[in-house]
C-alpha positions in Angstrom: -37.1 89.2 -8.0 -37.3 92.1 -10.0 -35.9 90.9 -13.2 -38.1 87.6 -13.2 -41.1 90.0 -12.4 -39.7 92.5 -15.8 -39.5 88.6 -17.5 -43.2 88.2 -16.2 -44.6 91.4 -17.7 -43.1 91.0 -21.2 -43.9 87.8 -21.7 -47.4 89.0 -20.7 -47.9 91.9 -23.1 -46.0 90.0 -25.9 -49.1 87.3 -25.1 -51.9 89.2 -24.4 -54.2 92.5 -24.8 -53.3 94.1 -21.3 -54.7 98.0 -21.5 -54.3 99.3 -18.0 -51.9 98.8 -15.6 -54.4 97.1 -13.2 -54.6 94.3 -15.9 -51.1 94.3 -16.0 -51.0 94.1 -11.8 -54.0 91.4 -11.9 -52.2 89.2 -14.3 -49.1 89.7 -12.4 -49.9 88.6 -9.3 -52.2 85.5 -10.3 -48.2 84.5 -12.0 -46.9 85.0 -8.6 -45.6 88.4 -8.9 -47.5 90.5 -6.6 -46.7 94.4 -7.2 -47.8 97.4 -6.5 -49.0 100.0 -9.3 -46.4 102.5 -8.3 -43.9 99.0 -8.9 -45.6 98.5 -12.1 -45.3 101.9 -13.5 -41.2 102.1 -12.7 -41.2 98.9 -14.7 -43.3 100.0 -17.6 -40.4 103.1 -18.0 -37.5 101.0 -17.6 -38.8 98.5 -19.6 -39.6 101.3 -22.3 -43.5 99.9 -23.0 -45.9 102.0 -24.1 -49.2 101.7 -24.7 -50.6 101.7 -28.3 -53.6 101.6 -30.4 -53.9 97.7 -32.0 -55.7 96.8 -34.9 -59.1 96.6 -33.4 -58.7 99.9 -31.8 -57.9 99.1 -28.2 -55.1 100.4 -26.2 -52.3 97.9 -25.1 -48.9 97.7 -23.5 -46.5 96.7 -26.4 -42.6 97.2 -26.7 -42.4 100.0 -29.1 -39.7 98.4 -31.2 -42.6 95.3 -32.3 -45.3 97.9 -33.1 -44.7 99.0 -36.9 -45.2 103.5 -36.9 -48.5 104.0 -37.8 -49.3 106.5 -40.7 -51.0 109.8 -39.6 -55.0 110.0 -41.6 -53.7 113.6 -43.1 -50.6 111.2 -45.0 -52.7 108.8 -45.5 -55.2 111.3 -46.7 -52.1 112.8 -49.2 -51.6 109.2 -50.6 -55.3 108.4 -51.6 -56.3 111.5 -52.8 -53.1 111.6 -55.0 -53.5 107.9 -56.2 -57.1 106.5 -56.2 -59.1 106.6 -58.6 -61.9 104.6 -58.0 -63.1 102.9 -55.1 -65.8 99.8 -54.8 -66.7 96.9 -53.2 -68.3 93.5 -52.7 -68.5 91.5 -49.8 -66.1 91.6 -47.2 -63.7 93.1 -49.9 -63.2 96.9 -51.4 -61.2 97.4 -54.3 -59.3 100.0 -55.1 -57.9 101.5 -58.4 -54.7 103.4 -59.1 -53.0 104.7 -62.2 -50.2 101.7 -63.1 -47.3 101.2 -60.9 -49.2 102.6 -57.7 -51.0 100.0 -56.3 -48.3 98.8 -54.0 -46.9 101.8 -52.6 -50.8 103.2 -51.7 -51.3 99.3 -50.0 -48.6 99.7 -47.9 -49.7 103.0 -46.4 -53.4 101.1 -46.1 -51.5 98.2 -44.0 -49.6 100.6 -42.2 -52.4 102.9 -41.5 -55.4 102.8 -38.4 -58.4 102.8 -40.9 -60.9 101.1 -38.8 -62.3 97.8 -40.7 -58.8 97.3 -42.9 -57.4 93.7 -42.0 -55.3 93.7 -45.0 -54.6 94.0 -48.4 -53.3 92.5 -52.2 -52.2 94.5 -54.2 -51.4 94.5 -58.2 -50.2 96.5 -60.6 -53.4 99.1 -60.6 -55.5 97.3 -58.4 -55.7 96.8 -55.2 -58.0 94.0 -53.0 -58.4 95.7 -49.2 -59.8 92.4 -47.1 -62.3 94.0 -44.4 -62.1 92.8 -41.1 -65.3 90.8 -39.9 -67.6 92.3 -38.1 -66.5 95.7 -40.1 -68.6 96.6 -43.5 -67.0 97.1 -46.9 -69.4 99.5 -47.7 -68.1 101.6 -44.7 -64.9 101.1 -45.6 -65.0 102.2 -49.5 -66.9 105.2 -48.2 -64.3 106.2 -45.8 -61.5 105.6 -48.4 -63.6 107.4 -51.4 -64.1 110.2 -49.0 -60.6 110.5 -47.9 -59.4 110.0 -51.4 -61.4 113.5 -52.4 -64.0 110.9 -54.9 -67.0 111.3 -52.9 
């Protein structure tokens, strides 16, 4: 019973958003697997979940080996303000400019980082496209990264 209930909960937070451990005890028992919080919380440890920040900034159970190690704002701070030269944007997108042979290693911090709007980015040579997550602004975003960057 115990393992098939473990089974139950990983397959849960591997599927969905759970933040609390009452979501976690709610969605348990509508699979069958009625527990109590105190049950929960053993299984959580032993399990080794943790909860995390996702990309929309929401906290969620995850396995900490699937969740990639978010960078810190002061290195991603270091990286901008060492790297970026120019910041702009259009649209959903910002663009960022680096001296040549930059670009990737500053959009791979960007990826890796918890800037709030960043879905993604392409980068180049010296240029790099940072994709803005809808409902964010790329305005917002360019600000935050020319400000963090030391260009505004």
């Amino acid at each position: 019973m115990k393992r098939q209930r473990q089974q139950a909960l990983l397959d849960l937070v591997q599927r969905e958003p759970l933040g609390s451990q009452q979501d976690i005890r709610d969605r348990l028992a509508a699979a069958g697997h009625v527990a109590t919080q105190s049950t929960i919380s053993r299984d959580l440890e032993e399990l080794g979940l943790v909860r995390v920040r996702d990309g929309d900034g929401h906290l969620r159970y995850a396995d900490p080996n699937d969740v990639p190690a978010p960078r810190s704002d002061r290195h991603l701070r270091a990286v901008l303000s060492e790297f970026v030269s120019g910041v702009e944007c259009s649209g959903n997108l910002a663009v960022v400019w680096t001296p040549p042979g930059a670009a990737n290693a500053v959009a791979e911090v960007l990826d890796h980082s918890t800037l709030p709007g960043v879905l993604a980015t392409v980068a180049g040579d010296n240029t790099i496209l940072v994709v803005v997550r809808e409902g964010s602004s790329a305005r917002s975003v360019a600000d935050r990264l020319r400000d963090m960057a030391g260009l505004s």
